[in-house]
Backbone bond lengths (Angstrom), bond angles and torsions (degrees), N, CA, C in turn:
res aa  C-N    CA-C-N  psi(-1)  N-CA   C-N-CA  omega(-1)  CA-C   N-CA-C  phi
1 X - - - 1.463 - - 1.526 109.18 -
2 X 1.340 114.77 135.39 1.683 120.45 -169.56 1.755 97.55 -68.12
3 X 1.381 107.28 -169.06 1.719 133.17 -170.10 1.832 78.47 -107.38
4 X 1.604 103.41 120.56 1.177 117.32 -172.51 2.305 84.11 -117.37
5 X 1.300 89.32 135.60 1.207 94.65 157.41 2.008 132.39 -138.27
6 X 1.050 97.52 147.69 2.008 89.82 -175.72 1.951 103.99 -67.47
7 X 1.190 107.17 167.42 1.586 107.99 171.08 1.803 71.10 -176.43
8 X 1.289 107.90 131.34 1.282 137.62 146.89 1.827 107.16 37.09
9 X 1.465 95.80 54.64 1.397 93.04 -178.42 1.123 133.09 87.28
10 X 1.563 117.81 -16.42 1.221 125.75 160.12 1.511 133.62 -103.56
11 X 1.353 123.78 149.01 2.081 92.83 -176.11 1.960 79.18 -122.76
12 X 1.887 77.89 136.45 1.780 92.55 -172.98 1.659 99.54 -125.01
13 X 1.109 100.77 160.77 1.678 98.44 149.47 1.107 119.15 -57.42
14 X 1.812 117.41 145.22 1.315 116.18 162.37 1.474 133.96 -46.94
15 X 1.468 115.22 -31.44 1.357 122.79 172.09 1.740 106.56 -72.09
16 X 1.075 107.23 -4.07 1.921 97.44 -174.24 1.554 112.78 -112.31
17 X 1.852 96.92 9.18 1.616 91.41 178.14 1.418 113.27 -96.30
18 X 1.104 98.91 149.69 1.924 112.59 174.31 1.712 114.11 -146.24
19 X 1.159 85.65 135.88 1.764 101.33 175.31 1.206 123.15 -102.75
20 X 1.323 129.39 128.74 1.759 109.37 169.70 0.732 153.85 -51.94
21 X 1.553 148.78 120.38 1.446 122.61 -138.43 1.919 104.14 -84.22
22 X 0.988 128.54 13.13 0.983 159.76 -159.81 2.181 114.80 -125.49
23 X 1.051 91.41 -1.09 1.569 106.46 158.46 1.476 122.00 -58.90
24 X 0.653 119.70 122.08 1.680 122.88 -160.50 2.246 98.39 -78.02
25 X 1.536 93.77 -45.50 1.817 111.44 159.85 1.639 109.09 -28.83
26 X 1.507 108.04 -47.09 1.803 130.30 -154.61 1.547 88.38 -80.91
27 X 1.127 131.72 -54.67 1.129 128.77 -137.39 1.639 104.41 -134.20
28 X 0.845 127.50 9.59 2.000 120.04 172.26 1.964 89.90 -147.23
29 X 1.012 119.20 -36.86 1.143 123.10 -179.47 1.540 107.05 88.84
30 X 1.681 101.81 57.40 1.820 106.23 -168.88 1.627 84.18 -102.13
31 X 1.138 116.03 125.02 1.431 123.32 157.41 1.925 118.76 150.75
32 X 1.117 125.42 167.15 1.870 136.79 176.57 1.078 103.98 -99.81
33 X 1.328 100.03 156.75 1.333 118.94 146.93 1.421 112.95 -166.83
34 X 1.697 119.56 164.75 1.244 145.39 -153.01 1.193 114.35 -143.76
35 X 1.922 124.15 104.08 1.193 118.46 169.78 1.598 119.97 -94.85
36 X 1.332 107.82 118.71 1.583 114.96 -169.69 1.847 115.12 -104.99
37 X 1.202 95.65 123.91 1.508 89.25 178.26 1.418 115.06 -69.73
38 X 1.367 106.57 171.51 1.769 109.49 -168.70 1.538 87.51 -139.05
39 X 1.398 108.02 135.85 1.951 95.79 172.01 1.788 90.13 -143.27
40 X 1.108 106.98 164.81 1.606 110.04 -152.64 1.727 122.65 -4.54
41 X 0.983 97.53 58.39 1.555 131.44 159.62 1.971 98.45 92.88
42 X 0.993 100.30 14.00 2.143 102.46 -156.66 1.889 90.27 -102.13
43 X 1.276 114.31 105.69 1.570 108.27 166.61 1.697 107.99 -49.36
44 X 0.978 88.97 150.57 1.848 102.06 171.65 1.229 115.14 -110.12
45 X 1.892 110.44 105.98 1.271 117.81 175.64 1.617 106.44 64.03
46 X 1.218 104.40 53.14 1.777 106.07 160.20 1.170 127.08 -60.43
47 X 1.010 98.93 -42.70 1.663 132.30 177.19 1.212 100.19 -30.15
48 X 1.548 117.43 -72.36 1.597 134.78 -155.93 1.867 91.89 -81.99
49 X 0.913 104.56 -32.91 1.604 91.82 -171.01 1.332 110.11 -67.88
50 X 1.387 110.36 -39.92 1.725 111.34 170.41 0.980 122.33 -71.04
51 X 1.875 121.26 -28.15 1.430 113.65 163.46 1.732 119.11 -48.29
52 X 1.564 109.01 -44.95 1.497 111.06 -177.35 1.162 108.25 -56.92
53 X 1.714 114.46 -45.27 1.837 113.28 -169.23 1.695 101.19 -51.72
54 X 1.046 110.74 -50.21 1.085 111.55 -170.17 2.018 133.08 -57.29
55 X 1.692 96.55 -48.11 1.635 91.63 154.49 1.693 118.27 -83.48
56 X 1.099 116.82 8.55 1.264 101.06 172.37 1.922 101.89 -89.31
57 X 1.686 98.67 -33.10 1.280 99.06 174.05 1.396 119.63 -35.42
58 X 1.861 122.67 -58.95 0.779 119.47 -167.84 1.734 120.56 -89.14
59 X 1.062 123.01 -0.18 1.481 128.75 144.50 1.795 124.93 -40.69
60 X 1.988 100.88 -37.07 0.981 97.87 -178.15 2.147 110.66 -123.18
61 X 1.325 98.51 53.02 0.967 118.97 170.03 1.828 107.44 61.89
62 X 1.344 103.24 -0.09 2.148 95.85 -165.30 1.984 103.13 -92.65
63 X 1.412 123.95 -3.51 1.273 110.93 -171.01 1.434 106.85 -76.13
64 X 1.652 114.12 -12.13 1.689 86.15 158.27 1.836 137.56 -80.30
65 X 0.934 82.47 -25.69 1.882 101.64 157.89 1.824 117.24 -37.51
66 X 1.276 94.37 -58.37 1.485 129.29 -161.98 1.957 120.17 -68.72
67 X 1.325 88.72 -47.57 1.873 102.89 154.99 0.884 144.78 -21.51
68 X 1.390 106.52 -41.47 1.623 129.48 167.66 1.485 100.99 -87.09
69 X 1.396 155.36 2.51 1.104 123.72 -175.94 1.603 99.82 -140.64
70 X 1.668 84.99 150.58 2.056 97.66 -165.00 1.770 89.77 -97.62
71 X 1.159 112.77 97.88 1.293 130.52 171.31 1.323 114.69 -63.07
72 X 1.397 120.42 -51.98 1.502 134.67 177.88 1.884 98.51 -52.41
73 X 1.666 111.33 -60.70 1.752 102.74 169.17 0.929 106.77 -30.95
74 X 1.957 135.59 -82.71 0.709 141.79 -119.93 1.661 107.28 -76.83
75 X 1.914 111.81 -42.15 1.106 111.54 158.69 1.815 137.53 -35.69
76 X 1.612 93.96 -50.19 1.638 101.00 163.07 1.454 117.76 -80.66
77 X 0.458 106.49 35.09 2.121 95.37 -171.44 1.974 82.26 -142.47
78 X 1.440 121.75 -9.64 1.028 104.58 179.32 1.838 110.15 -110.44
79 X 0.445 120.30 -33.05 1.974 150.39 123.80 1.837 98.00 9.63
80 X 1.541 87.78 -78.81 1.740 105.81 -175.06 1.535 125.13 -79.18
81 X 1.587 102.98 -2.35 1.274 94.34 -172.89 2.015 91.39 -107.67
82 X 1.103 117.47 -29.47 1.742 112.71 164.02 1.501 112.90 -58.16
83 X 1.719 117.58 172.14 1.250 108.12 -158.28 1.743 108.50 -103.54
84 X 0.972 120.88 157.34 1.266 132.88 -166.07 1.710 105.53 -46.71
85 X 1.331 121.28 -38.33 1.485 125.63 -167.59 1.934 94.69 -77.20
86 X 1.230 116.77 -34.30 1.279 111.83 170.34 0.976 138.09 -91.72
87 X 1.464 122.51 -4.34 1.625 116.59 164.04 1.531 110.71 -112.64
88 X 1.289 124.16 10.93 1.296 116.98 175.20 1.798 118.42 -72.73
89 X 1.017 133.57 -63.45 1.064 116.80 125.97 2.099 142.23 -91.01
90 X 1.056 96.93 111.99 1.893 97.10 -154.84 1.859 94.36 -126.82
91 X 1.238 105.12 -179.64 1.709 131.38 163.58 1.513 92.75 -112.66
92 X 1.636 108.83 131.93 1.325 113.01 158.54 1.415 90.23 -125.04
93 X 1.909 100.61 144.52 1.389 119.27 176.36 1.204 118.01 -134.36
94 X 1.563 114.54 128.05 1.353 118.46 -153.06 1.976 104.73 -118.60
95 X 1.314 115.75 78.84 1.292 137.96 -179.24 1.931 111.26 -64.49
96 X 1.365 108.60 101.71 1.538 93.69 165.62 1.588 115.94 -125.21
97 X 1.030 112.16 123.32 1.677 112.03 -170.77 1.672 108.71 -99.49
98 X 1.324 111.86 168.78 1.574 124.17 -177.59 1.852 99.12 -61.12
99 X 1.072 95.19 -11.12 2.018 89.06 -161.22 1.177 143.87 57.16
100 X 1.233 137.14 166.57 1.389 128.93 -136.84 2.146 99.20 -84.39
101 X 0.974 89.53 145.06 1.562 101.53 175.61 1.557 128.49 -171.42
102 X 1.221 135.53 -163.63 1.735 102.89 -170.85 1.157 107.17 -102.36
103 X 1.280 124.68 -170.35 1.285 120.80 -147.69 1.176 131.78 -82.27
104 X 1.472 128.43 -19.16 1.340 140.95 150.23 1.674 121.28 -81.44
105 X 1.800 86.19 133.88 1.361 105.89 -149.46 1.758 106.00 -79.89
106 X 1.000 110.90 86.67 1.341 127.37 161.88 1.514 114.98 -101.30
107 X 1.160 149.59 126.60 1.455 154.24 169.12 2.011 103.45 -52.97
108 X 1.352 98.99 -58.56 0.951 105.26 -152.20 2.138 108.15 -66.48
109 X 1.131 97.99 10.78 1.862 107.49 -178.35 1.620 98.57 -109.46
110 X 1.209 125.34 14.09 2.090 120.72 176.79 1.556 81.96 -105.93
111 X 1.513 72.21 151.69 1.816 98.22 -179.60 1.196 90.16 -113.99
112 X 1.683 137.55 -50.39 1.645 104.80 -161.10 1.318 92.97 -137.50
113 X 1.244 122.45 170.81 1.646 117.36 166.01 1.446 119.87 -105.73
114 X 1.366 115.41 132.49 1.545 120.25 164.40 1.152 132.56 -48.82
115 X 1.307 140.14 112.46 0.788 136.98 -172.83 1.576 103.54 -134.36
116 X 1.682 111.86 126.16 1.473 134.17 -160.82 1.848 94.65 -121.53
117 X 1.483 109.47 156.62 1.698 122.21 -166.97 1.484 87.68 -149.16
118 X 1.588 125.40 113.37 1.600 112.51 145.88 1.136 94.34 -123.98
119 X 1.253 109.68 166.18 1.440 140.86 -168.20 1.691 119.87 -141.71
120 X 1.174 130.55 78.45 1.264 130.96 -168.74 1.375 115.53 -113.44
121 X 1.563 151.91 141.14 1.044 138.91 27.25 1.951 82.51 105.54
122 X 1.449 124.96 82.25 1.712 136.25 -167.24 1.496 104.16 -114.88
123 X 1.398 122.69 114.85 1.473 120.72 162.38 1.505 109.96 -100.97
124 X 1.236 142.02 89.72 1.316 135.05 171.43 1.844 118.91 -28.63
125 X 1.594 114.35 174.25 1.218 95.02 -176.17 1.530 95.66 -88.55
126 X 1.316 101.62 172.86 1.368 117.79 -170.81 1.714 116.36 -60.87
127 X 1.615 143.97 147.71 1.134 148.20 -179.45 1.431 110.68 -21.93
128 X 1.418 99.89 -47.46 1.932 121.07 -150.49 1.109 91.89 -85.23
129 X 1.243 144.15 -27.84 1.852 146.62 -178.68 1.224 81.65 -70.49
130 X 1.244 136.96 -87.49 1.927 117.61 -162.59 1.251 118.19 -49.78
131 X 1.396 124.06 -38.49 1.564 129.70 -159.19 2.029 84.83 -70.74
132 X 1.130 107.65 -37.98 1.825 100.85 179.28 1.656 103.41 -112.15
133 X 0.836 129.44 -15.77 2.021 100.13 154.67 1.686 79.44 88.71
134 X 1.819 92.95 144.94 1.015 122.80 170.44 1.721 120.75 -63.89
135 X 1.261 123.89 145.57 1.771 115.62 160.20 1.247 105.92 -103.90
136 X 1.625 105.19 164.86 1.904 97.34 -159.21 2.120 77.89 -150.31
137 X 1.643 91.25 154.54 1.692 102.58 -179.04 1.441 85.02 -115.67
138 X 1.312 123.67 -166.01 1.409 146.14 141.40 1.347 123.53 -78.30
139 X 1.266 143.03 101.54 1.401 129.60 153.33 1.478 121.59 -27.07
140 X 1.651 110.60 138.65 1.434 117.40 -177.26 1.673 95.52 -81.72
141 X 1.331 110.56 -50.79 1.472 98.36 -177.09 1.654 110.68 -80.99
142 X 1.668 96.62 162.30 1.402 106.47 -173.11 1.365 104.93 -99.17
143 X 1.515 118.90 179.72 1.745 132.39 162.20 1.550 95.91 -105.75
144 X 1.156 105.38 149.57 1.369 118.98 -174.18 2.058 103.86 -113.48
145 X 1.205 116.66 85.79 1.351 139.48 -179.62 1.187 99.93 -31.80
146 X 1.212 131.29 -54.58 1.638 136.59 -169.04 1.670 123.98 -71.66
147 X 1.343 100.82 -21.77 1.455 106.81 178.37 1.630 98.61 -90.97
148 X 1.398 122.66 132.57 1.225 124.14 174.05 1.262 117.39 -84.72
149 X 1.357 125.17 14.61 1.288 125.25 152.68 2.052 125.58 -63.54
150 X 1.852 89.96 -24.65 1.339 79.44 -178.22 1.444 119.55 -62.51
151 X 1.068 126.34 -30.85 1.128 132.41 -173.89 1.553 121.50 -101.53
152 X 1.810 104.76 38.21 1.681 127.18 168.30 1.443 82.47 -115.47
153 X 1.853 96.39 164.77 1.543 108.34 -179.87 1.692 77.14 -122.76
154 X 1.277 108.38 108.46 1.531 110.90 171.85 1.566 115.58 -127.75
155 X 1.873 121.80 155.72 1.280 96.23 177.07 1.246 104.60 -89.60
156 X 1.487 135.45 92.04 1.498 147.72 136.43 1.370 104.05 -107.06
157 X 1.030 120.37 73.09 1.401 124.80 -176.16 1.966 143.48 -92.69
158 X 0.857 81.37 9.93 1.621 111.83 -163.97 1.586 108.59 -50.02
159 X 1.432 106.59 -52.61 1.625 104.58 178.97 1.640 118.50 -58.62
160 X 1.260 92.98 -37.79 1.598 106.40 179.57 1.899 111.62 -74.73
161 X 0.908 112.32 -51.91 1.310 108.37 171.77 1.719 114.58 -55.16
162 X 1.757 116.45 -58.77 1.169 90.75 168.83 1.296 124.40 -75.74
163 X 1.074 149.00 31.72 1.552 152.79 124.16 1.175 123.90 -64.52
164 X 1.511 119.27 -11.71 1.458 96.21 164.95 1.369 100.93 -124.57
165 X 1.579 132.35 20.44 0.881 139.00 138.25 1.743 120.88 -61.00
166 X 0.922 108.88 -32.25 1.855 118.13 159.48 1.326 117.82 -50.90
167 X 1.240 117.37 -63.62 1.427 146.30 -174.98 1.933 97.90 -49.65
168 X 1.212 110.37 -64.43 1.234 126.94 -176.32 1.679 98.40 -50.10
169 X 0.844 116.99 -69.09 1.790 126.04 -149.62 1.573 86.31 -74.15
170 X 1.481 132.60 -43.84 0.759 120.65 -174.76 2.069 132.37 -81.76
171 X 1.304 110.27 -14.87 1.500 145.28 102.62 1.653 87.89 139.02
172 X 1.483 112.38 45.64 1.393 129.39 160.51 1.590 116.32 -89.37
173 X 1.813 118.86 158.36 1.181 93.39 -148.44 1.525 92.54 -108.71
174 X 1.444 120.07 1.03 1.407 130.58 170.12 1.548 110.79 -139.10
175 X 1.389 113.59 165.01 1.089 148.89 167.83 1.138 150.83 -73.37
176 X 1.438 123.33 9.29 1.685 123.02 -151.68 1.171 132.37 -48.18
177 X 1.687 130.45 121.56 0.959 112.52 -165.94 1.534 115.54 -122.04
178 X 1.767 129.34 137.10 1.482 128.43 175.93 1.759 113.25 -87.64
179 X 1.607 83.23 177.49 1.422 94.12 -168.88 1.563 113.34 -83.33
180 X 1.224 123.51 -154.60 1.811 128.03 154.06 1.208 108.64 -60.02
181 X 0.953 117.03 -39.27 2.277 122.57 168.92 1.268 116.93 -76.35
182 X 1.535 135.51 -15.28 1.011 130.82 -169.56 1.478 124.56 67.48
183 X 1.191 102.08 41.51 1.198 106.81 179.70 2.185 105.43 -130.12
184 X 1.555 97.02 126.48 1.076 106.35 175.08 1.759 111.88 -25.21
185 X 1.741 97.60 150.59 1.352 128.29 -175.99 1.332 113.69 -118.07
186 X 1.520 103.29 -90.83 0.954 133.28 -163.86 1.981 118.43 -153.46
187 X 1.570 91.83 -171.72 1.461 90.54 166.33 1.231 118.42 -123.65
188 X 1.338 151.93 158.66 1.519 156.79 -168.73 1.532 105.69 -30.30
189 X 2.106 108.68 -57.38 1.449 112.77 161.05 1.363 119.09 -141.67
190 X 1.625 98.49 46.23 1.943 116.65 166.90 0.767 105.16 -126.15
191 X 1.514 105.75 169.48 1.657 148.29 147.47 1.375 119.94 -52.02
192 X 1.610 165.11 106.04 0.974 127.83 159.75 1.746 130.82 -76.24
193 X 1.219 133.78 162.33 1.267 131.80 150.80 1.513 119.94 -129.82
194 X 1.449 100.04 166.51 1.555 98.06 174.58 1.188 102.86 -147.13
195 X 1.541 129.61 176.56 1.364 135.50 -175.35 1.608 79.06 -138.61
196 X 1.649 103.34 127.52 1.587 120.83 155.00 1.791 90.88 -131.32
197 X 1.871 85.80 141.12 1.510 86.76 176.34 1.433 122.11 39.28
198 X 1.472 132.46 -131.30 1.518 127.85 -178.85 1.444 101.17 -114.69
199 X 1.274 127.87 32.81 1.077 125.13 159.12 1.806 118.78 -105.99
200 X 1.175 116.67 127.49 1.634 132.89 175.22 1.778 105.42 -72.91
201 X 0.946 129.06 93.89 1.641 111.04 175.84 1.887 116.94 -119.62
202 X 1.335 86.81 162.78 1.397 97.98 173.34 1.488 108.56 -142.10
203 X 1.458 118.56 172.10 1.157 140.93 -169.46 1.124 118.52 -87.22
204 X 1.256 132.09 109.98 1.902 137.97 -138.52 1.626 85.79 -80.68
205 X 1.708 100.22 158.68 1.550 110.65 178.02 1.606 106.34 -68.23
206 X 1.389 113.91 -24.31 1.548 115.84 -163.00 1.809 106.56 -84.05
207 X 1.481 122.90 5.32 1.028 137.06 -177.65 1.589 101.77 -108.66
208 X 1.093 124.16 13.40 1.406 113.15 -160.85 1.593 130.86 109.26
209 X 1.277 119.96 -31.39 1.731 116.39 -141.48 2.145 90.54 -98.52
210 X 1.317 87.97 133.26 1.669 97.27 158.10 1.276 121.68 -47.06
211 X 1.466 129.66 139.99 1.149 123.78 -173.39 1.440 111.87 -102.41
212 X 1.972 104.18 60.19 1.763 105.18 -166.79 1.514 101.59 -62.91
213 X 1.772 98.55 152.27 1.195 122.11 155.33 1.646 134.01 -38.08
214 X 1.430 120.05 -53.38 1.185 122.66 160.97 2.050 108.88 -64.73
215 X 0.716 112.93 -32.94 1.992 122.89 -177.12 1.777 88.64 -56.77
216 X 1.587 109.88 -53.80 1.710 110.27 161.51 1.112 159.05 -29.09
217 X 1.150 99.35 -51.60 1.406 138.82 159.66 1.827 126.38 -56.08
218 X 1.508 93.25 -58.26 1.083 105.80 -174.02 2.144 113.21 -67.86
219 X 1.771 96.02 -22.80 1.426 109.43 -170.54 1.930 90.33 -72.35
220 X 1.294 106.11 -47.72 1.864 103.20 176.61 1.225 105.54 -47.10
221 X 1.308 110.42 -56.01 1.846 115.56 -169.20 1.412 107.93 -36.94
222 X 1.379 107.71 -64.31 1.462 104.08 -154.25 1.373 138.79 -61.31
223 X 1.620 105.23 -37.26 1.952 98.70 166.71 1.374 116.61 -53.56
224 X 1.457 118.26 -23.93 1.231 122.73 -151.10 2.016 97.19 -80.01
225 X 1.810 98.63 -29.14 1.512 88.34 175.88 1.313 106.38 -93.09
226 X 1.283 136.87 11.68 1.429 125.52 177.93 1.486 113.28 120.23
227 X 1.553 123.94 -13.23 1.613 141.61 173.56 1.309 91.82 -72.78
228 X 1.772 83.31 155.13 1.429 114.18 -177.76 2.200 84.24 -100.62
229 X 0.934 129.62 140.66 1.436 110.02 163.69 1.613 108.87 -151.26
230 X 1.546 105.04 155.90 1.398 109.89 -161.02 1.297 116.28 163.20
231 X 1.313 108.26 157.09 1.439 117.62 -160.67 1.681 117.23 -74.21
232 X 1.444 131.29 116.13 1.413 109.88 -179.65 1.309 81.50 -135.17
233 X 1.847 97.97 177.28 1.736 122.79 163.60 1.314 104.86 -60.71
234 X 1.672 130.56 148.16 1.288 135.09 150.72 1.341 109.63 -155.54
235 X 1.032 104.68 143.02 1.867 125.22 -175.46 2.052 103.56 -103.67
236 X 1.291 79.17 -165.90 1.427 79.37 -165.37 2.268 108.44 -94.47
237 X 1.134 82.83 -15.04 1.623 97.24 167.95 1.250 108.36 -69.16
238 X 1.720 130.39 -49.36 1.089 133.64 166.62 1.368 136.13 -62.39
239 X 1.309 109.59 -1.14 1.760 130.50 154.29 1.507 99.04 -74.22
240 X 1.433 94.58 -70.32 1.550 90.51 -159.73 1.700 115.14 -49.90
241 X 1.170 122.56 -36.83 1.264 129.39 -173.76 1.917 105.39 -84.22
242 X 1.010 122.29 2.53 1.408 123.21 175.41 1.574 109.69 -81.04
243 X 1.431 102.21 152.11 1.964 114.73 179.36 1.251 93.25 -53.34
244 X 1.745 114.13 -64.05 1.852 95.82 -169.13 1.573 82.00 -162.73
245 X 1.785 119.17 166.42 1.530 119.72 166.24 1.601 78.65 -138.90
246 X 1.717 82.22 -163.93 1.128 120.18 -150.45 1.327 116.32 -162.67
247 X 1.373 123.01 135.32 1.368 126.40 169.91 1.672 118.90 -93.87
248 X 1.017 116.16 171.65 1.797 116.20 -179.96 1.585 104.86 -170.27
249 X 1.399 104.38 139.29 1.500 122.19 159.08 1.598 100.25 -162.02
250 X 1.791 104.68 177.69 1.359 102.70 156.98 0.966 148.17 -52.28
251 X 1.283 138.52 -9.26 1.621 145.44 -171.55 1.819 87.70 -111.30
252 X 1.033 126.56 -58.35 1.666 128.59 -139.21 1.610 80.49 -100.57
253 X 1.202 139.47 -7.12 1.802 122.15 -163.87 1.014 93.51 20.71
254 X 1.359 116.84 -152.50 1.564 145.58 -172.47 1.330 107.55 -40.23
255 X 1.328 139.75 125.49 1.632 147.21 171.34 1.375 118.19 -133.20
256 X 1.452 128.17 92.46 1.540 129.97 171.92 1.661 101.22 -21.97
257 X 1.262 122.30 144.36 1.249 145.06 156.19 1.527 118.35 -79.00
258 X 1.390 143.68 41.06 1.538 128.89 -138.54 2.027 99.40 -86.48
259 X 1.364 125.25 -11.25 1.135 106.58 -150.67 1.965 110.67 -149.37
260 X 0.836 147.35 148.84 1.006 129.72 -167.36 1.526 115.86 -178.41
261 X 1.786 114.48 88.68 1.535 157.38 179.20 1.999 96.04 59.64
262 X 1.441 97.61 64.00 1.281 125.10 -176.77 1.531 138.20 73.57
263 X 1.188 85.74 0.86 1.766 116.19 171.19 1.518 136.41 -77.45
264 X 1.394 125.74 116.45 1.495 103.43 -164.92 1.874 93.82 -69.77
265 X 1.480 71.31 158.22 2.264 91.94 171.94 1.720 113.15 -112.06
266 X 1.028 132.62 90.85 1.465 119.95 172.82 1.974 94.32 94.82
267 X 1.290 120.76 34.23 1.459 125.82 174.45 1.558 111.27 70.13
268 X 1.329 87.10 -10.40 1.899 81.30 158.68 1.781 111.80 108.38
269 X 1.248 97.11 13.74 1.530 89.92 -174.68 1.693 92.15 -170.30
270 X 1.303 110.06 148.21 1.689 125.92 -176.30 1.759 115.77 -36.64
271 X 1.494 93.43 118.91 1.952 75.71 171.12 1.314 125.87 -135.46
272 X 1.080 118.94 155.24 1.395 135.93 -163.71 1.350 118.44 9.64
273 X 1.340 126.46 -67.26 1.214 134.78 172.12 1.765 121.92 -95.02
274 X 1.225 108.39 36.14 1.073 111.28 128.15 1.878 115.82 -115.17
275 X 1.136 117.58 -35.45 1.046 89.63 159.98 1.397 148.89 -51.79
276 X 1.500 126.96 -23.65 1.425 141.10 161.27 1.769 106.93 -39.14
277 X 1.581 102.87 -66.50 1.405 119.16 176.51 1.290 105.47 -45.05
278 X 1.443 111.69 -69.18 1.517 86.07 -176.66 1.712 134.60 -63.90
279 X 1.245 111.86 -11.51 1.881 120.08 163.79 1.063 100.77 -71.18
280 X 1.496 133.39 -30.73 1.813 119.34 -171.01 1.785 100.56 -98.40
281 X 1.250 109.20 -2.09 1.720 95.55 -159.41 2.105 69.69 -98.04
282 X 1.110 128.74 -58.34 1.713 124.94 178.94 1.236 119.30 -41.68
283 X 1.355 101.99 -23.09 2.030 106.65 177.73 1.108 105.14 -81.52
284 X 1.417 121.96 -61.10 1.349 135.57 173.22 1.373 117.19 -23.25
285 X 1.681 104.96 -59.60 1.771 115.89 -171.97 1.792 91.84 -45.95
286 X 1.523 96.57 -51.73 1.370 113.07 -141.43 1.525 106.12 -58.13
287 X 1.340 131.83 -45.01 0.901 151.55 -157.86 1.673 111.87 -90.56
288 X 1.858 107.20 -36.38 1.771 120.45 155.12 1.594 113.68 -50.20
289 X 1.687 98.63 -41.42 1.890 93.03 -166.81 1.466 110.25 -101.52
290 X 1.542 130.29 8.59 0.751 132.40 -165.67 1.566 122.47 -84.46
């Protein structure tokens, strides 16, 4: 059975989809999206991911558009119509754009919004990538804290892509990127954390950082193993000088931090409590999709 995907109510073959070139998504880069893991065929925490689509929706003027449509259906009904070897464990990505309208970018001239469903077929990275932890550079470009876009997951994506276009060329496997202060964010497409002393921290939304789903998760996790956890300021000195971090999103959950623009992070290899996280953030999935 082919790679079936949704577009606007319908689920087509991939070869039978088309967009307008006149998509407002195509061309200003007005629109969200949400990559959700799938593990024996059960999304993880859809729920919350559509809650985000949704206030981010209305940040960018489209959640009245959006009202009328059961997204969560559309997610499952797109799920069931791909083939069993590919959504059992898969990435589902839930794309909604401003939609097609004429060519000057006014919001208020779209009649409906696009809304795109793939569903593919997820190999995580391999054992030995966690057992040795990610290396991370600095992004050249910054996030700009003050615009409340930083903290939408929209496809205007440019800073983030070339940030992990850095990472790549430079043959690191992430990106980290600061604010107008220089003070840690995020990663190209993570969460960061760190462990100072007995505190678990991350990088507050009002500094910049996405408010990912797994970054979520992990904030429940932690009293429950004995962490203090919570949002603070951190720079890039404050990596280096931390016990150990960690990266997180949906595809990668939990990711040792080992290295940082040739520097060990936390002595250079996964520690203790991130490993915990990652046994409770795998139970967790396990026990959500089960």
């Amino acid at each position: 059975m082919a790679e079936k995907i949704y577009l606007n109510g319908e689920l087509l073959p991939l070869n039978r989809a088309t967009l307008s070139p006149y998509d407002h998504g195509f061309l200003y880069g007005y629109g969200l999206f949400e990559v959700v893991s799938v593990h024996r065929g059960v999304p993880f925490r859809l729920d919350r991911h559509l809650a985000r689509l949704r206030r981010s929706a209305a940040v960018l003027s489209l959640a009245p558009r959006l009202s009328g449509l059961d997204l969560e259906a559309a997610c499952l009904e797109t799920l069931r119509a791909n083939p069993r070897e590919a959504r059992r464990d898969a990435v589902m990505r839930l794309t909604v754009s401003g939609g097609p309208a004429d060519l000057f970018p006014v919001s208020s001239g779209l009649r409906r919004p696009t809304v795109l469903i793939t569903v593919r077929a997820f190999r995580p990275p391999p054992v030995a990538a966690y057992r040795k932890g990610f290396t991370a550079i600095i992004a050249e470009f910054r996030r700009d804290s003050l615009s409340p876009l930083s903290r939408v997951q929209t496809t205007s994506y440019l800073t983030n892509y070339i940030a992990r276009q850095e990472a790549v060329d430079t043959g690191a496997d992430e990106a980290l990127m600061e604010n107008e202060r220089g003070l840690l964010v995020d990663g190209s497409s993570s969460n960061i954390f760190v462990v100072m002393g007995k505190m678990l921290l991350t990088p507050p939304l009002k500094d910049g950082a996405v408010p990912g789903i797994t970054r979520e998760a992990i904030l429940e996790l932690a009293p429950l193993l004995g962490f203090e956890g919570g949002e603070w300021s951190i720079n890039a000195a404050d990596l280096l000088q931390s016990r150990e971090a960690f990266l997180t999103n949906s595809t990668l959950g939990v990711m040792p931090l080992t290295g940082l623009k040739g520097q060990n992070v936390g002595g250079g290899k996964p520690g203790p409590v991130t490993k915990k996280l990652m046994a409770a953030y795998k139970k967790l999935v396990k026990k959500e999709t089960s």
